[in-house]
C-alpha positions in Angstrom: -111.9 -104.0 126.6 -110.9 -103.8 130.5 -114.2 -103.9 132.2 -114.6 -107.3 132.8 -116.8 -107.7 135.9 -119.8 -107.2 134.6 -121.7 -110.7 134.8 -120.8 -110.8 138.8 -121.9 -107.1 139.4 -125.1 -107.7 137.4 -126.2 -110.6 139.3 -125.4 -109.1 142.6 -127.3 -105.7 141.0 -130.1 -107.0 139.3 -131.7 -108.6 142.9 -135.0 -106.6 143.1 -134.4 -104.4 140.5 -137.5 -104.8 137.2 -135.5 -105.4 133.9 -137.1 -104.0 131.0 -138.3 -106.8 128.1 -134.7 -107.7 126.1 -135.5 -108.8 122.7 -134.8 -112.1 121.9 -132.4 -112.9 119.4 -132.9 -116.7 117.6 -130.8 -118.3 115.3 -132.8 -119.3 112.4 -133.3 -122.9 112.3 -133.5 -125.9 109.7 -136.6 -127.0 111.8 -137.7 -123.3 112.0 -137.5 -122.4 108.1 -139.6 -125.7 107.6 -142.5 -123.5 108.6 -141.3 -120.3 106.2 -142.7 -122.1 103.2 -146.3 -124.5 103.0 -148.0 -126.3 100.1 -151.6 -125.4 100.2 -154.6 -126.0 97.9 -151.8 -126.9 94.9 -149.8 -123.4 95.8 -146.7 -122.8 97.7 -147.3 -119.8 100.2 -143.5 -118.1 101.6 -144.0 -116.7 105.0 -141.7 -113.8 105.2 -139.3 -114.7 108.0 -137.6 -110.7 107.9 -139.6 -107.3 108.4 -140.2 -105.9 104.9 -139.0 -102.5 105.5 -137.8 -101.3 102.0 -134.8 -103.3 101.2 -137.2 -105.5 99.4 -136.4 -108.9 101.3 -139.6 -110.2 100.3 -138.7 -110.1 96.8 -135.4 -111.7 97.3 -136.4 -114.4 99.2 -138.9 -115.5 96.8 -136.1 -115.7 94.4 -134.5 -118.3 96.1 -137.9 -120.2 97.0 -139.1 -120.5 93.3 -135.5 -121.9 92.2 -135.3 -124.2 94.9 -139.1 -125.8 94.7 -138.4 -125.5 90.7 -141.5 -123.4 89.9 -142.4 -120.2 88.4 -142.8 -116.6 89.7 -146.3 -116.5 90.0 -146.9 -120.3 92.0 -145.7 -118.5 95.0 -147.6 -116.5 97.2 -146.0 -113.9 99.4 -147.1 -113.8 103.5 -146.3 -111.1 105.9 -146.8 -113.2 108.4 -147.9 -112.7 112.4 -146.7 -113.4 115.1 -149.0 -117.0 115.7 -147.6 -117.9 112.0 -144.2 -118.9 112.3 -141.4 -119.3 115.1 -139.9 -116.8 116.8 -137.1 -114.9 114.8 -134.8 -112.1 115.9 -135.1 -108.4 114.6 -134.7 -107.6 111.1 -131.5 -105.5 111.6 -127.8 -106.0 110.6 -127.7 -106.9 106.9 -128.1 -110.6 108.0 -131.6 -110.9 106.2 -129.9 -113.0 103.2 -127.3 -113.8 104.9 -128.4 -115.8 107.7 -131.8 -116.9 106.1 -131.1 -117.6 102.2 -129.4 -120.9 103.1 -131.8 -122.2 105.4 -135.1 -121.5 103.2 -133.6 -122.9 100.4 -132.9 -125.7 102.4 -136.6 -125.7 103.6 -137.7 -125.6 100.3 -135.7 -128.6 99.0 -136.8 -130.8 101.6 -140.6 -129.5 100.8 -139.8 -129.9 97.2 -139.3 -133.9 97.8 -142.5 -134.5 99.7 -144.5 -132.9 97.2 -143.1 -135.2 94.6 -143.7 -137.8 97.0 -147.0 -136.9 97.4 -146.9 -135.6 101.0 -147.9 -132.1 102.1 -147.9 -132.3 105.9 -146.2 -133.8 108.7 -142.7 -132.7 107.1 -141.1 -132.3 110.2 -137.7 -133.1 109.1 -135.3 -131.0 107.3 -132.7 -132.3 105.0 -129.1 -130.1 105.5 -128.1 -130.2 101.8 -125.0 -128.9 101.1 -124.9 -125.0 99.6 -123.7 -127.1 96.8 -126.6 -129.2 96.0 -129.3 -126.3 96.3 -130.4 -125.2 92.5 -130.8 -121.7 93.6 -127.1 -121.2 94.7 -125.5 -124.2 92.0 -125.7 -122.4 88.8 -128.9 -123.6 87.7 -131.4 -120.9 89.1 -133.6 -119.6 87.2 -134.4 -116.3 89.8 -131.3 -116.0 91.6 -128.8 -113.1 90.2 -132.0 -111.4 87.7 -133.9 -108.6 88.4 -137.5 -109.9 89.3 -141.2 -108.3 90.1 -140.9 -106.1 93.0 -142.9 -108.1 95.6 -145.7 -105.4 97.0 -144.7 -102.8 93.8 -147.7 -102.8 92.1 -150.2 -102.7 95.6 -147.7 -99.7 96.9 -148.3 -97.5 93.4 -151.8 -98.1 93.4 -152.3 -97.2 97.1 -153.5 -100.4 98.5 -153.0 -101.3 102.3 -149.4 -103.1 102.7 -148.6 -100.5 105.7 -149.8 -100.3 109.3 -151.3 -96.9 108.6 -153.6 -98.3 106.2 -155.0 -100.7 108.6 -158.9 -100.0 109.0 -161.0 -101.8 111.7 -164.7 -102.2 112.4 -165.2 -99.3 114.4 -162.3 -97.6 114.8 -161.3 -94.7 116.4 -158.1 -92.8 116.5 -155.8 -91.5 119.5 -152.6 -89.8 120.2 -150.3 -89.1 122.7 -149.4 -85.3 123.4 -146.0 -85.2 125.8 -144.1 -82.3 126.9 -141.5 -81.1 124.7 -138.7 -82.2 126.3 -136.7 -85.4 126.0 -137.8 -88.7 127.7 -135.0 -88.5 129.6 -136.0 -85.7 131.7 -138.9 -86.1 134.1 -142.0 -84.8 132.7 -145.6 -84.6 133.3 -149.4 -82.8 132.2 -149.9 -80.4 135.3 -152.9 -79.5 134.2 -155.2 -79.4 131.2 -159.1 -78.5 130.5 -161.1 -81.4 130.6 -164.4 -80.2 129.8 -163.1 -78.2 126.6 -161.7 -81.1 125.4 -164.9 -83.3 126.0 -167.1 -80.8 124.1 -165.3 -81.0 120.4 -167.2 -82.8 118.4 -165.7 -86.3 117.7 -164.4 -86.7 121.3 -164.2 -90.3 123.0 -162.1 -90.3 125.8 -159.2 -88.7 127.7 -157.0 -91.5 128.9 -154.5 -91.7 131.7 -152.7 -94.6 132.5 -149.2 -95.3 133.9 -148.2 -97.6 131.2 -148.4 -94.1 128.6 -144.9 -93.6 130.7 -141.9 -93.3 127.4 -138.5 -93.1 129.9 -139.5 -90.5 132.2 -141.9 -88.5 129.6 -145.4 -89.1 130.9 -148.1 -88.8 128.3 -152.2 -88.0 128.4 -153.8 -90.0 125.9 -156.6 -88.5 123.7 -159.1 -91.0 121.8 -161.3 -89.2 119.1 -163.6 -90.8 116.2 -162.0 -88.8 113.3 -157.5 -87.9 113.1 -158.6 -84.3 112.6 -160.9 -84.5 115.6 -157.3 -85.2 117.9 -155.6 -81.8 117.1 -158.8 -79.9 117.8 -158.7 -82.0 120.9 -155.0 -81.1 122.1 -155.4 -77.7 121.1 -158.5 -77.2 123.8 -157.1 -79.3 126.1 -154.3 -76.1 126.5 -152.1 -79.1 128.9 -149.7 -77.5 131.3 -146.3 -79.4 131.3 -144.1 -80.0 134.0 -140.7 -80.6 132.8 -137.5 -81.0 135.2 -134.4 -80.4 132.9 -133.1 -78.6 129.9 -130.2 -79.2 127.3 -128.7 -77.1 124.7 -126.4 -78.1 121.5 -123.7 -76.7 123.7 -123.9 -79.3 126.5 -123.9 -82.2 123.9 -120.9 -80.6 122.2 -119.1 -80.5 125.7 -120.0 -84.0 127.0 -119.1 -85.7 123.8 -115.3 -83.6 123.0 -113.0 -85.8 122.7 -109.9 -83.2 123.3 -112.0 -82.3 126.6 -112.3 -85.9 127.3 -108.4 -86.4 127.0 -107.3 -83.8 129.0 -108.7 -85.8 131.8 -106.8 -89.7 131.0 -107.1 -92.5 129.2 -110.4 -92.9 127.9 -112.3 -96.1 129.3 -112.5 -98.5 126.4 -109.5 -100.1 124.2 -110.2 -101.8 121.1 -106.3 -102.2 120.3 -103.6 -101.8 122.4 -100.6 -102.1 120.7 -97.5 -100.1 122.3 -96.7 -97.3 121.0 -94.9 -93.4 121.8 -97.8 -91.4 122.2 -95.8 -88.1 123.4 -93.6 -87.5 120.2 -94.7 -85.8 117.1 -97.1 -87.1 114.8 -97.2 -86.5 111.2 -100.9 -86.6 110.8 -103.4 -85.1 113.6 -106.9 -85.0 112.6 -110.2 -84.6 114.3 -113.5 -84.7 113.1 -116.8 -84.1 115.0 -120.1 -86.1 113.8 -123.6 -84.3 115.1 -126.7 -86.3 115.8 -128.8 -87.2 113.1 -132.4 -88.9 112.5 -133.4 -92.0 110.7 -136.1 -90.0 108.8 -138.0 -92.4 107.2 -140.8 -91.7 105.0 -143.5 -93.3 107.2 -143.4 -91.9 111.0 -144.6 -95.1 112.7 -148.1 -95.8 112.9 -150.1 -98.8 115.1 -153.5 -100.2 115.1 -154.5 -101.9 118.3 -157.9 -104.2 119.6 -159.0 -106.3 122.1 -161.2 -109.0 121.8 -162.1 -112.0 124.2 -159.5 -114.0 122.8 -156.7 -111.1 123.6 -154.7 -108.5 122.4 -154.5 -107.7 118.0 -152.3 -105.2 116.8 -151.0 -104.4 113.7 -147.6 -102.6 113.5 -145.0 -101.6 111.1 -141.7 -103.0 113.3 -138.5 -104.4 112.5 -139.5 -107.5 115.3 -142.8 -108.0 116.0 -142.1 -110.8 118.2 -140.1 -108.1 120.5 -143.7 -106.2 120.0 -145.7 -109.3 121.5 -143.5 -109.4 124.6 -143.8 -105.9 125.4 -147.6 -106.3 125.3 -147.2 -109.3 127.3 -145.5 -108.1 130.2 -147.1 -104.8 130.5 -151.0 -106.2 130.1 -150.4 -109.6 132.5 -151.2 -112.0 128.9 -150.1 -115.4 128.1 -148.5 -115.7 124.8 -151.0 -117.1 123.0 -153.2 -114.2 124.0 -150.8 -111.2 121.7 -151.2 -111.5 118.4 -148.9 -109.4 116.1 -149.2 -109.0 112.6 -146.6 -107.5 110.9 -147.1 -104.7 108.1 -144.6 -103.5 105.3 -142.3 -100.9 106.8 -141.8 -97.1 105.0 -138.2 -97.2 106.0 -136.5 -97.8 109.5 -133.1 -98.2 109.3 -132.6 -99.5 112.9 -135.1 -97.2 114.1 -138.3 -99.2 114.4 -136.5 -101.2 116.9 -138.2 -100.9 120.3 -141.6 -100.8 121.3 -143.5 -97.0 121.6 -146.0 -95.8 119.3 -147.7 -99.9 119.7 -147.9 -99.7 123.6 -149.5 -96.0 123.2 -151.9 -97.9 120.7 -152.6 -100.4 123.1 -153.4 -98.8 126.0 -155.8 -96.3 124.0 -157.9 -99.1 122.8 -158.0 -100.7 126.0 -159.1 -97.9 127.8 -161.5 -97.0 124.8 -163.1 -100.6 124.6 -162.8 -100.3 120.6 -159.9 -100.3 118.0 -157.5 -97.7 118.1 -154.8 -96.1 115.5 -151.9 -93.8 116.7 -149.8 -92.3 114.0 -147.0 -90.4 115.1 -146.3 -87.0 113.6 -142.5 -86.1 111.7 -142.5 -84.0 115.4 -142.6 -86.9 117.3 -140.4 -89.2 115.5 -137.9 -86.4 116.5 -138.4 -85.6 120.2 -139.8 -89.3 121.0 -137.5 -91.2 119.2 -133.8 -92.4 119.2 -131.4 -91.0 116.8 -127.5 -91.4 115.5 -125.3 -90.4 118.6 -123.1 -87.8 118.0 -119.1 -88.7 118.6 -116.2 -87.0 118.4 -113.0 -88.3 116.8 -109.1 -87.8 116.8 -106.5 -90.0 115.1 -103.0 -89.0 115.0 -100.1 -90.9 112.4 -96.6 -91.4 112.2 -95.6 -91.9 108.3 -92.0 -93.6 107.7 -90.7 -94.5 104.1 -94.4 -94.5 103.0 -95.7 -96.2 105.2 -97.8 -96.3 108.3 -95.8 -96.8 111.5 -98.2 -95.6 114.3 -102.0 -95.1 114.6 -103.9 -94.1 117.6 -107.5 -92.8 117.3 -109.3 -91.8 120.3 -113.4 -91.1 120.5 -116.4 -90.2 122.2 -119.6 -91.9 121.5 -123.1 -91.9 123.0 -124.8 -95.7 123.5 -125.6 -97.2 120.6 -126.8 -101.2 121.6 -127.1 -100.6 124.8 -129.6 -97.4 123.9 -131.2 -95.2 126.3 -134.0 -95.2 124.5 -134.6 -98.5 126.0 -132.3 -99.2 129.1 -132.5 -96.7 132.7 -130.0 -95.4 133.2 -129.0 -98.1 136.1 -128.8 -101.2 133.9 -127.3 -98.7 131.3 -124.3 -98.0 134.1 -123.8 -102.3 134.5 -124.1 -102.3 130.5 -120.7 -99.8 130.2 -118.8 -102.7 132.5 -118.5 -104.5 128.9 -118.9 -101.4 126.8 -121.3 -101.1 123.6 -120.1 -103.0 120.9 -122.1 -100.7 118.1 -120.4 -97.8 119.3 -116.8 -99.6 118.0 -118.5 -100.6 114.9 -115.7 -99.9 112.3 -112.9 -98.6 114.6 -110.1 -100.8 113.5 -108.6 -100.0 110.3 -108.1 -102.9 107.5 -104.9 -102.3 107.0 -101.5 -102.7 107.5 -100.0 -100.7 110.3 -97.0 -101.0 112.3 -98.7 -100.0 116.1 -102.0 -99.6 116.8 -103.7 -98.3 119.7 -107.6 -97.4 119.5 -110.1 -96.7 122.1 -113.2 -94.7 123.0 -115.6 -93.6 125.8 -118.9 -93.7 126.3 -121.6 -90.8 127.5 -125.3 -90.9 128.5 -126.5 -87.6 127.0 -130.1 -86.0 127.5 -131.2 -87.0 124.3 -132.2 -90.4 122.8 -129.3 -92.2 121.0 -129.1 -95.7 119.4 -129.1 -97.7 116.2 -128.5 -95.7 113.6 -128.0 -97.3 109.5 -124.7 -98.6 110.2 -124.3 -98.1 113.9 -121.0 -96.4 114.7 -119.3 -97.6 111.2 -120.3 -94.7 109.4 -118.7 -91.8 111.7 -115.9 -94.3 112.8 -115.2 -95.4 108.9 -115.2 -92.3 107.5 -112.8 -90.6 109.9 -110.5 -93.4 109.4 -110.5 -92.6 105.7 -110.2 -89.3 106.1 -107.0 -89.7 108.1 -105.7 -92.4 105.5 -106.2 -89.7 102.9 -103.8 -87.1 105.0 -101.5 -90.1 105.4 -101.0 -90.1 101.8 -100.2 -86.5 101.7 -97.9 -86.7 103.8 -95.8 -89.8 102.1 -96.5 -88.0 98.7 -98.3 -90.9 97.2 -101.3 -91.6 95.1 -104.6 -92.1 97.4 -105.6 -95.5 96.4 -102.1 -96.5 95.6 -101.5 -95.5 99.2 -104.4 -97.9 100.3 -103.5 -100.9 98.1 -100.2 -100.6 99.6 -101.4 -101.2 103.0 -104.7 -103.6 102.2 -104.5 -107.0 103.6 -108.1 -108.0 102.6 -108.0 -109.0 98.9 -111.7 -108.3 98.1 -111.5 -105.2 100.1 -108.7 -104.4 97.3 -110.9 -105.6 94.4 -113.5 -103.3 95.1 -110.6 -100.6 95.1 -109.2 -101.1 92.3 -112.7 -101.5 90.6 -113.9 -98.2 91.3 -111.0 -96.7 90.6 -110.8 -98.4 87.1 -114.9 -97.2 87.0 -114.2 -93.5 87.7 -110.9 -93.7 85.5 -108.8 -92.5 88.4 -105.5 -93.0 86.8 -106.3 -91.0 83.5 -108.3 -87.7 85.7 -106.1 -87.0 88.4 -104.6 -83.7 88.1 -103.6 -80.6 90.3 -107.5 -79.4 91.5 -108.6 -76.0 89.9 -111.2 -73.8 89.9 -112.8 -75.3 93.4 -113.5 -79.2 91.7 -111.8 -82.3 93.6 -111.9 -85.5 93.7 -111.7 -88.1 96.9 -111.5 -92.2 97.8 -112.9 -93.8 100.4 -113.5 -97.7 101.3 -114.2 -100.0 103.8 -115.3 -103.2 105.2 -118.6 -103.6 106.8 -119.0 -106.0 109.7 -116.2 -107.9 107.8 -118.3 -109.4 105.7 -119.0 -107.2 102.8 -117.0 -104.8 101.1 -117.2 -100.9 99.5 -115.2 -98.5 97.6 -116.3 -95.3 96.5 -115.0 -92.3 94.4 -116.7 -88.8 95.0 -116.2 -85.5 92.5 -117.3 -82.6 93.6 -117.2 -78.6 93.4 -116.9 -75.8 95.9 -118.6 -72.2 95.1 -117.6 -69.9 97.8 -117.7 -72.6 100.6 -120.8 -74.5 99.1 -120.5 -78.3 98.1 -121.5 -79.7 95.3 -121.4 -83.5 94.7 -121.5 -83.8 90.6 -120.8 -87.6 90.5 -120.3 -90.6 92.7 -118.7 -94.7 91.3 -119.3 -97.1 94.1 -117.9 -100.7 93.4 -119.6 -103.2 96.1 -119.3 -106.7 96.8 -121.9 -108.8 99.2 -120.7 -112.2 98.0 -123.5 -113.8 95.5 -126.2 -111.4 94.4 -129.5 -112.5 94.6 -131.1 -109.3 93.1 -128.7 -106.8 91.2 -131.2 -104.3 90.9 -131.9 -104.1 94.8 -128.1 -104.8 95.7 -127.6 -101.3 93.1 -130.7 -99.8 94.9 -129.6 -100.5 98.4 -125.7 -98.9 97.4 -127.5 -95.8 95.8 -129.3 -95.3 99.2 -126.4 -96.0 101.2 -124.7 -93.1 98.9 -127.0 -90.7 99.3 -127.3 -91.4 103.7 -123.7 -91.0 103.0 -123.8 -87.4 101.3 -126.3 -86.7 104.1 -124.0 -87.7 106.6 -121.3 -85.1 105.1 -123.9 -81.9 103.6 -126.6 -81.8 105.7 -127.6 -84.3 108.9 -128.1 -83.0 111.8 -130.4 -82.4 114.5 -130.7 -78.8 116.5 -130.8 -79.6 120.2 -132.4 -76.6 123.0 -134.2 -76.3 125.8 -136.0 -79.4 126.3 -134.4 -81.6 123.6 -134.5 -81.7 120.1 -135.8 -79.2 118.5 -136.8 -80.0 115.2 -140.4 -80.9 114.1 -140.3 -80.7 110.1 -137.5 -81.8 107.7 -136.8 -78.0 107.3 -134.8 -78.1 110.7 -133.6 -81.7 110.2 -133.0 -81.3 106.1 -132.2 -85.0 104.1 -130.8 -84.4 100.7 -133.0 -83.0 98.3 -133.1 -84.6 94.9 -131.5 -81.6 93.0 -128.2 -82.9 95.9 -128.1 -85.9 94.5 -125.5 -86.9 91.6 -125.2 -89.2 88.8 -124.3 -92.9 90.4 -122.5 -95.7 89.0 -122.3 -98.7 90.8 -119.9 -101.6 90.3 -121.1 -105.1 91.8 -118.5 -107.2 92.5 -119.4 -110.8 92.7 -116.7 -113.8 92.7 -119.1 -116.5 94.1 -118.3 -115.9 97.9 -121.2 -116.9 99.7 -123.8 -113.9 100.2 -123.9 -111.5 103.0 -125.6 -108.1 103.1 -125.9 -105.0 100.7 -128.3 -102.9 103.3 -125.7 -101.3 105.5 -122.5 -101.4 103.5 -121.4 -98.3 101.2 -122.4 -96.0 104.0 -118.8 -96.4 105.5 -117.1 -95.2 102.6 -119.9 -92.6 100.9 -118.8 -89.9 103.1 -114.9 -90.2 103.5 -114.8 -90.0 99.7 -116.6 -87.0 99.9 -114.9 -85.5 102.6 -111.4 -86.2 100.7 -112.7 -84.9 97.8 -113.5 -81.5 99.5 -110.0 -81.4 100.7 -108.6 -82.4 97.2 -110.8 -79.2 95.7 -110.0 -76.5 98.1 -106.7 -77.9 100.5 -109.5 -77.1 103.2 -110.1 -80.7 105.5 -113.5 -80.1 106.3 -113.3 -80.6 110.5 -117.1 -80.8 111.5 -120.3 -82.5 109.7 -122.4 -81.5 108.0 -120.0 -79.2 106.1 -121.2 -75.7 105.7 -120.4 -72.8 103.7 -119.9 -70.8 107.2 -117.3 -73.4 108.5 -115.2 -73.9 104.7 -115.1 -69.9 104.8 -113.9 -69.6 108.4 -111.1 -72.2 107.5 -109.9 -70.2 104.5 -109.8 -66.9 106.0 
């Protein structure tokens, strides 16, 4: 990149200025996974050192426990544990969960394994660094490791029993909310007025509650506290607030900001990834674009926190990807030691990068401090729209030069809003020093895995209006899938076979594995034919963080500019596979984010901000969307990395190619629509 300055500019800048809390980011430890795992009263207890938030880490984890202390399923007990109950550890984000803490625990277990034999159950402070080698569960004696096991939590989850931070009940607790304006936190906005003595008649009432720390960005809220949820809506409603709102945005303005044609009318764009010379003035075989909207994390559970103070402190109990980032909120904004913020982590109804950052737990916190009792706030599906931070849109062109089959040139230019560096958490002053060494999420994916002459790539990055960040993936899933779908047009143009096209120029050989096993899967050789009758068929694939690998074959049919997905293969490779079933699990939901990407995500922005409140503005896939699945995993003994995040690059690039292959229409704008396929063809 060419900003470089940063670090001096910061130091000079940050003099005087108030930095929000950064989350800390650990390395696990040997020392630090000695406290993962205990021998107590003849069991073994496993301290869950990642958020459970679906991927069903908790269940993995204990596979590689119960090999390594050599003892059955049931002689482990699983922990969610709190804050106070084992060292800090960073965020449960990036597919790193078995990556980066597989090896250590079953380290940690080996070492507690010994002392137990020995006799000893305390004072283990040691920890032995055995070889990956010597460590049953990864040396081909396991007993857990690479079978499908118990779901950890399945049976409590069917039968309704409290595993989420919803469910959490205290002694005496009441329930609040937050009403804001409807506008995003990025504009300046406030209660004007509101009827106080309406409110305090409803029956159920407890207290109307403001304080500065109810400030999210520049959206100030007015707290309600009420003994009963349905008591809080009969509250709001007669408390008829009067927002003051400064600013307004429409779909329009985030189209204009973000277009990258717009954008390269006016230079160079501020970021290079790869700067390879190259003529960018002559002609160019290929010249594609592809525009990506916003799009929400939508997961089932809209967050939810239960906050209390006591004379020890401050409890909460939350349903966050790092509840150590949590604590340190509560920390700094009540004036409390450490040792004073206890945080217990709950089981998490989906996040995907979304349950990052501290919001709906501050608003808990300052209820029941102002309400002297427990408090719950649950968000509604409204406010996980306008209050929280979604998939930035970008806006993509590549361009090509094709010689003798071949790849000569490649330039792909984009604009992206923050990702990392997200305004959901940063003002936009410390955002500004932030762009001096540009947002490393944003580039996720960018640079192509394959063999090509000259390379330039390079991006730009916006502020918009609206709250962008982490999104499943972070930028690899636009950035992969426009890649693809300019690899497919390469192949047009030299004449050749998709994937043939793509082995030719693969330098990775498991990234050409997982090609040719998909291919082989979905029996590409033996079914491709001219397309007829509106059905096509499309490849895609990709490397994720360059550790794990995806390739994906897409059919589908087009009625009269409507998509149809009728079958998906994915062949996937994340090194050893601790669980097959959740490794097949985590690729079928990274296919179906991936037809979401491509059919129907997005988010309607106006007036204030966004605009949805219900999934019938923001739609997911419906099941009826969904296709038959085959998955492929691909495991050669590589050491494991991460299933959570991978497919996604390559689920919607098949699609998109397959669309092409059906109609000879390259769908220019996600998610496709009937309206925009039609327009194209007339």
């Amino acid at each position: 990149m060419r900003r470089r300055t940063f670090l001096g500019l910061g130091v000079a800048f940050l003099a005087g200025c108030s930095l929000p809390v950064i989350p800390k980011r650990p390395d696990p430890t040997p020392e630090a996974a000695l406290g993962w795992i205990r021998h107590v009263d003849g069991r073994y207890v496993l301290s869950l050192p990642r958020a459970e938030i679906g991927q069903n880490i908790a269940t993995a984890l204990k596979q590689v426990a119960c090999d390594e202390l050599g003892v059955g399923w049931d002689e482990v007990d699983l922990h969610l544990p709190a804050t106070t109950d084992i060292a800090h550890v960073r965020a449960t984000v990036g597919s790193d969960s078995v990556k980066d803490y597989a090896l250590p625990l079953a380290r940690a277990c080996a070492t507690l394994r010994k002392a137990v034999a020995a006799g000893r159950t305390e004072g283990v402070l040691t920890a032995e660094p055995r070889p990956i080698g010597a460590l049953r569960a990864f040396a081909g004696r396991a007993r857990h490791v690479g079978r499908a096991m118990p779901l950890e939590q399945a049976d409590a989850i069917v039968r309704g029993a409290p595993v989420y931070a919803a469910d959490t009940r205290r002694p005496g607790m009441a329930h609040g909310q937050v009403p804001r304006a409807p506008a995003t936190p990025e504009f300046t906005s406030s209660p004007a007025a509101w009827d106080a003595a309406a409110a305090r008649a409803q029956p159920g009432f407890v207290a109307l509650v403001e304080d500065p720390l109810l400030r999210q960005g520049e959206s100030m809220g007015l707290g309600i506290v009420a003994e009963t949820p349905g008591a809080l809506d009969r509250i709001e409603q007669a408390l008829d607030i009067r927002w003051r709102t400064d600013g307004s945005v429409g779909q329009n303005e985030i189209d204009e900001r973000i277009d990258i044609d717009r954008r390269l009318a006016g230079g160079s764009l501020s970021y290079d990834l790869v700067d390879e010379p190259l003529d960018r003035d002559g002609p160019w075989d290929v010249d594609l674009r592809l525009d990506v909207p916003p799009a929400a994390h939508t997961p089932i559970e809209p967050r939810a926190a239960v906050a209390e103070f006591d004379d020890t402190g401050l409890r909460m109990w939350v349903g966050s990807q790092d509840i150590f980032y949590i604590r340190d909120v509560m920390v700094r904004r009540f004036g409390l030691d450490d040792e004073q913020v206890v945080v217990h982590g709950r089981r998490v109804g989906g996040a995907f990068s979304g349950k990052t950052i501290c919001t709906v737990e501050l608003e808990a916190a300052v209820l029941a401090r102002a309400a002297a009792r427990p408090v719950k706030v649950q968000w509604t599906r409204g406010q996980e729209y306008r209050q929280g931070f979604h998939r930035p849109p970008s806006s993509h062109r590549i361009r090509a030069r094709v010689r003798h089959g071949r790849i000569e040139d490649w330039w792909h230019g984009f604009a992206c809003s923050h990702i990392i560096f997200t305004n959901a958490g940063l003002p936009p002053w410390l955002q500004r020093l932030t762009d001096f060494i540009g947002d490393r999420g944003v580039a996720r994916g960018a640079i192509p895995p394959y063999r090509i002459g000259r390379r330039r790539i390079e991006h730009d990055l916006e502020r918009l209006p609206i709250l962008t960040g982490p999104w499943r993936g972070l930028g690899a899933g636009p950035n992969v899938t426009a890649i693809e779908c300019a690899m497919d047009e390469c192949a047009r143009r030299a004449g050749q076979d998709p994937v043939a096209f793509r082995l030719a120029h693969i330098e990775d050989p498991r990234l050409a594995g997982v090609l040719r096993r998909v291919a082989a899967a979905a029996n590409w050789d033996e079914t491709r034919s001219p397309p007829s009758d509106g059905r096509g068929r499309g490849v895609a694939c990709g490397i994720y963080k360059q550790m794990s690998y995806a390739a994906v074959v897409a059919d589908v049919a087009v009625d009269n500019g409507a998509v149809a997905v009728t079958r998906l293969w994915c062949a996937h490779d994340c090194g050893r596979v601790i669980n097959p079933d959740q490794v097949r699990a985590q690729c079928e939901g990274n296919l179906v984010w991936g037809l979401g990407m491509a059919l129907t995500d997005g988010l309607p922005v106006a007036d204030g901000g966004v605009a949805a409140e219900t999934f019938a503005e923001a739609p997911v896939p419906r099941l009826d969307q969904v296709p038959p699945m085959d998955i492929v995993l691909v495991d050669n003994g590589e050491a494991p990395t991460g299933a959570g995040e991978t497919a996604i690059v390559a689920a919607t690039g098949a699609i998109l190619n397959a669309v092409r292959d059906a109609i000879g229409i390259r769908p220019t704008r996600l998610p496709v629509t009937p309206a925009d396929l039609l327009r194209s063809a007339a």
